[in-house]
C-alpha positions in Angstrom: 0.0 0.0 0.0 0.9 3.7 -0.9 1.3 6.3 1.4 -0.8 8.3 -0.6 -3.5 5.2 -0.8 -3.5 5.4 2.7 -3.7 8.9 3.1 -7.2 8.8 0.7 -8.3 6.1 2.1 -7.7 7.1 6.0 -9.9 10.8 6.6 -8.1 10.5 10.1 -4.4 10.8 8.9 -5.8 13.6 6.4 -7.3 15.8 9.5 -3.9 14.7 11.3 -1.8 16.1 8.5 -4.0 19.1 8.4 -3.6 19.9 11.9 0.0 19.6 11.7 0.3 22.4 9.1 -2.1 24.6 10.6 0.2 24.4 13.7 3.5 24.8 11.8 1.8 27.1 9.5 1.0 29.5 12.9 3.6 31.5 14.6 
């Protein structure tokens, strides 16, 4: 499996990787 299969196929990991830009993204 693809990290990017798993990524589509997993909304958790997607939310997770969104909260970790959001945070890196903010001062």
């Amino acid at each position: 499996m693809t990290p990017k299969r798993v990524a589509f196929t997993n909304p958790a990991l997607l939310i997770f990787l969104h909260v970790l830009l959001f945070q890196r993204a903010e001062p």
